[in-house]
C-alpha positions as CSV (number, residue, x, y, z in Angstrom):
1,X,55.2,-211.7,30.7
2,X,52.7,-209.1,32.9
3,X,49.6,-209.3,31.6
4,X,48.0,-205.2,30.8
5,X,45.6,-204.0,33.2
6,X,42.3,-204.0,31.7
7,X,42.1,-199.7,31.7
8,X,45.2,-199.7,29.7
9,X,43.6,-201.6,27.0
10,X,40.1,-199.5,26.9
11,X,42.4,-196.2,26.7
12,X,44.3,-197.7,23.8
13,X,41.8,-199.2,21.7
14,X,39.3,-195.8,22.0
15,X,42.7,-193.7,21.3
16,X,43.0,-196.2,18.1
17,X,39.5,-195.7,17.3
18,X,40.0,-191.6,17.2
19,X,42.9,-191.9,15.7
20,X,41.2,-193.8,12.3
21,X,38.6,-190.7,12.9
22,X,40.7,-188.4,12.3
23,X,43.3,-189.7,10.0
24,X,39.9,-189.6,7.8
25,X,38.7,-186.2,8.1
26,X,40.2,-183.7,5.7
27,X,41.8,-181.1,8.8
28,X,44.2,-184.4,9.4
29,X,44.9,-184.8,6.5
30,X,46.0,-181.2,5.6
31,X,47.8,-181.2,8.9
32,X,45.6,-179.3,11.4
33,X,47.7,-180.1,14.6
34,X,50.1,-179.5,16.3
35,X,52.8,-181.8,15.2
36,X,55.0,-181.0,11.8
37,X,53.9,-182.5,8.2
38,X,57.3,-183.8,8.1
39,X,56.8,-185.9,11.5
40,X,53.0,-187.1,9.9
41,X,54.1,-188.5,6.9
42,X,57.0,-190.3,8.7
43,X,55.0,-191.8,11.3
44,X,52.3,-192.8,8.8
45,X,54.8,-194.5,6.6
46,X,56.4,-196.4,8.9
47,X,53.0,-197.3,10.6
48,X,51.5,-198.5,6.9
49,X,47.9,-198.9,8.6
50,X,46.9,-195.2,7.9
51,X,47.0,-194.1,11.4
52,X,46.6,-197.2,13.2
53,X,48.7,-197.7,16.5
54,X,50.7,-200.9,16.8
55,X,50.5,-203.1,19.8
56,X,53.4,-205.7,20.6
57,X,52.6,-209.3,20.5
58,X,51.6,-211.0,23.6
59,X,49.9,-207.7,24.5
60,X,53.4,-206.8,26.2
61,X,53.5,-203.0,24.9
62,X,51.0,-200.6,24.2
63,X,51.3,-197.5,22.1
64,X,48.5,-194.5,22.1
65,X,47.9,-191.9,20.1
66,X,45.6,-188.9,19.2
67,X,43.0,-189.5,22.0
68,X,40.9,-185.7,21.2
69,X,40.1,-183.7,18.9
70,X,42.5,-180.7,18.6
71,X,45.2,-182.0,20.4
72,X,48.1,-184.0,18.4
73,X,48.4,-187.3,17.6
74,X,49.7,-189.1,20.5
75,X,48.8,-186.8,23.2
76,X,47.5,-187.7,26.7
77,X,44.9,-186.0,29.1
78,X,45.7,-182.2,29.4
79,X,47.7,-182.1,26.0
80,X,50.4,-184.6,27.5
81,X,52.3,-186.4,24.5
82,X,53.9,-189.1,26.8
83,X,53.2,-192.5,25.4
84,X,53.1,-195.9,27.2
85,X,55.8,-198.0,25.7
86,X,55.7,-201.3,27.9
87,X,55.1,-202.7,30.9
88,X,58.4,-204.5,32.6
89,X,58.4,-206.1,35.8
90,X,60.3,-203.9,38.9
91,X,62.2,-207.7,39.3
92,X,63.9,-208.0,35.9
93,X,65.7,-204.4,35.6
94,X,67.4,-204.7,39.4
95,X,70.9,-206.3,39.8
96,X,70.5,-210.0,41.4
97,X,74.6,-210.2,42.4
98,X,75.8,-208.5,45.1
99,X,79.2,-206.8,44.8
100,X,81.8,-208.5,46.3
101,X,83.3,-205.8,49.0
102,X,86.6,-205.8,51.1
103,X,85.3,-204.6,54.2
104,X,82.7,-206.0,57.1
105,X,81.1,-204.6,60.1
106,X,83.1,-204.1,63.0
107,X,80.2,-206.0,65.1
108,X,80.1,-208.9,65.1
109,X,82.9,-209.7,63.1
110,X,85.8,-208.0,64.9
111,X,84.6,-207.8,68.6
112,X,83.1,-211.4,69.0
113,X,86.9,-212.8,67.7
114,X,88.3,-210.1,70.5
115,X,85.9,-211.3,72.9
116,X,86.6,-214.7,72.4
117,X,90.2,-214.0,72.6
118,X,90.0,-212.3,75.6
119,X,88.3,-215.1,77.2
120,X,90.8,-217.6,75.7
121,X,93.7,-215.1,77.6
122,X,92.1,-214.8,80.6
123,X,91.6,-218.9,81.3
124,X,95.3,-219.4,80.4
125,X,96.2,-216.7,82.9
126,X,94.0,-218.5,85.5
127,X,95.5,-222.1,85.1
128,X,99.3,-221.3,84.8
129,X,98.9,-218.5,87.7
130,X,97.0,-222.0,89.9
131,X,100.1,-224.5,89.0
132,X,103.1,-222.2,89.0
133,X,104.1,-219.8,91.8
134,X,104.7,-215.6,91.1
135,X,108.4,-215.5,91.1
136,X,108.5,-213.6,94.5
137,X,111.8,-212.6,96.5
138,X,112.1,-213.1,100.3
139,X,110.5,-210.9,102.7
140,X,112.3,-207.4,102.5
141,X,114.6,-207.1,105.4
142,X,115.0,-202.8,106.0
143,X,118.2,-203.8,108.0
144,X,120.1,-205.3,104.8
145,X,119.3,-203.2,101.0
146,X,119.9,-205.6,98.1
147,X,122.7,-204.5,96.2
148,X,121.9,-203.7,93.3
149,X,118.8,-202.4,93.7
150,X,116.6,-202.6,90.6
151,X,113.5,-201.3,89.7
152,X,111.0,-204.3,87.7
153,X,112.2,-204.7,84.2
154,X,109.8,-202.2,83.0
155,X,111.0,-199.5,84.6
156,X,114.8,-200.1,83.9
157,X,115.2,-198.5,80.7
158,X,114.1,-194.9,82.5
159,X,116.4,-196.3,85.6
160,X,119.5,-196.6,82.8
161,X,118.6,-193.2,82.0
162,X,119.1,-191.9,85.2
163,X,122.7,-192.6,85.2
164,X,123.5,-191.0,82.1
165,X,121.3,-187.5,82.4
166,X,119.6,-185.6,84.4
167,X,116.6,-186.6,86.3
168,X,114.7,-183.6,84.9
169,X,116.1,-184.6,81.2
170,X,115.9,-188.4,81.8
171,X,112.1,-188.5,83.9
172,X,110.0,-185.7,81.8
173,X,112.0,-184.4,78.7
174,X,112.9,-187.6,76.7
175,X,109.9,-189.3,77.9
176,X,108.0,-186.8,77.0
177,X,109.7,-185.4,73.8
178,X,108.7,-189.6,72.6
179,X,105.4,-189.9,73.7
180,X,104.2,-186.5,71.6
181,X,106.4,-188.1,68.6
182,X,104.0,-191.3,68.7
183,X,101.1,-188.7,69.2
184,X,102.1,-186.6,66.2
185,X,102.8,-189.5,64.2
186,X,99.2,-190.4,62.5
187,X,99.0,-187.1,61.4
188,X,102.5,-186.7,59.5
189,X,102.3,-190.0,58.0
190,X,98.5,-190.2,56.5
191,X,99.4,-193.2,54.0
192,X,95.5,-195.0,54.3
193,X,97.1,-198.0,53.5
194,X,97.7,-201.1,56.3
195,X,100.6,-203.3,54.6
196,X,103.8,-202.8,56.2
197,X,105.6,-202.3,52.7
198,X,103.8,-199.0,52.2
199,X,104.2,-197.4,55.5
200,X,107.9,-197.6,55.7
201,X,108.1,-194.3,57.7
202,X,106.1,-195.1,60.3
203,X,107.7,-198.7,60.5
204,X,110.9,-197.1,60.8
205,X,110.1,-194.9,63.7
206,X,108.0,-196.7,65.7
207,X,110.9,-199.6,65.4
208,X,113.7,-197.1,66.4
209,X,111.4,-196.1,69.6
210,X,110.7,-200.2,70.4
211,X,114.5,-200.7,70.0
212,X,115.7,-197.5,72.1
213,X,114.1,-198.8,74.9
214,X,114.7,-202.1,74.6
215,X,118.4,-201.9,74.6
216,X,118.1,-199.4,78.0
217,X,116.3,-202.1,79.1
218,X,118.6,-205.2,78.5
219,X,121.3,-202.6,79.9
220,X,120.1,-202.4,83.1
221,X,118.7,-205.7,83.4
222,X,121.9,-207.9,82.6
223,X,124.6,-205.4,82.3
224,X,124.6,-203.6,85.4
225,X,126.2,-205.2,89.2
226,X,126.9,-203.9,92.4
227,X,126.2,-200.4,92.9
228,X,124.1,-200.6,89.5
229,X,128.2,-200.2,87.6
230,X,128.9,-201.9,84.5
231,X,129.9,-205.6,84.1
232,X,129.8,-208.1,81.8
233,X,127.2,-211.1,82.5
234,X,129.3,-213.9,81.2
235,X,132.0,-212.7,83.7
236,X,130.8,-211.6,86.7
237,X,127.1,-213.2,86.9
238,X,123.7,-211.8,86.3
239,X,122.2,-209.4,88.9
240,X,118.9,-209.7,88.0
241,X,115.8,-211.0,89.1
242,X,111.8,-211.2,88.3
């Protein structure tokens, strides 16, 4: 328990000293202050001692009253009738646990597992690109065009394209027209949420855009011969290569 400065005790044992003065002159007694006759008699019932203000055991609380002459019982420098109830450490009336919480900082939580990642990526890349060759054709002769000609297998889906449209529809208006639907998209679907089961909109799109291309893409990679026509692999070979 903290002990009561030494000042505290002075102040309360002179404003217990007035207050036994004054209980004992006749203008207290008739009730010449401030405070209602109803409060008085209340106050010195419940006090039993006549006036007397009661200090806590252990000298863990103090209580003051009356300290001046003309001012009410109880009040303070300048007329103030705040009293001093106890004395409690800062310690004991601050929370100890810490809230559990869902979320941490992005650094260095996030970026040191990315980093780390990265680095994991990038010495993989090294070793398999030291032990196994890049999957390179001959030199290109300009006397003899391979037939078919294919673009890598990134660019075939807009290749496929370009036998069914337009090149103005096929190069800028669908590739366009998707790329501001994937722009738009955050702010039409504004679900906060990250579990797949509550963003089934945004699920569903991005998975019809991810399967649009890829089908364009296995088209012209496996389904598509001599003069970039139609076949079937399983009948007339794949024309395709890394």
């Amino acid at each position: 328990m903290t002990e009561i400065p030494e000042h505290l005790l002075k102040r309360a044992q002179a404003a217990r000293d007035k207050a036994a003065d004054d209980a004992a002159t006749p203008a207290a007694a008739a009730g010449d202050s401030r405070i209602p006759d109803h409060l008085l008699e209340r106050s010195k019932a419940a006090r039993g001692d006549g006036g007397a203000v009661a200090v806590a055991e252990k000298a863990s609380a103090v209580v003051t009253s009356a300290p001046s002459a003309g001012l009410p019982v109880g009040a303070g420098p300048g007329g103030h009738t705040q009293r001093l109830l106890t004395v409690v450490k800062s310690g004991s009336i601050q929370e100890t646990k810490a809230a559990p919480v869902d979320k941490v900082h992005t650094w260095p939580h996030l970026l040191a597992v990315e980093f780390v990642a990265s680095l994991a990526c990038t010495a993989f890349l090294l070793l398999f690109s030291w032990f196994v060759n890049a999957p390179l054709m001959h030199a290109a002769d300009f006397n003899k065009t391979p037939n078919p000609s294919k673009a890598p297998w990134y660019f075939l889906g807009l290749q496929e394209l370009l036998t069914m449209f337009h090149p103005l529809v096929a190069g800028v208006t669908l590739p366009g027209m998707g790329l501001i639907v994937l722009i738009l998209a955050p702010f039409v679907d504004r679900n906060a949420s990250n579990k797949p089961e509550d963003r089934k909109w945004m699920t569903s799109m991005f998975t019809l855009f991810l399967m649009f291309w890829a089908v364009l893409v296995i088209i012209g990679s496996f389904f598509r011969g001599p003069g970039f026509n139609f076949t079937f692999p399983w009948r007339d070979g794949i024309f395709f290569e890394l």
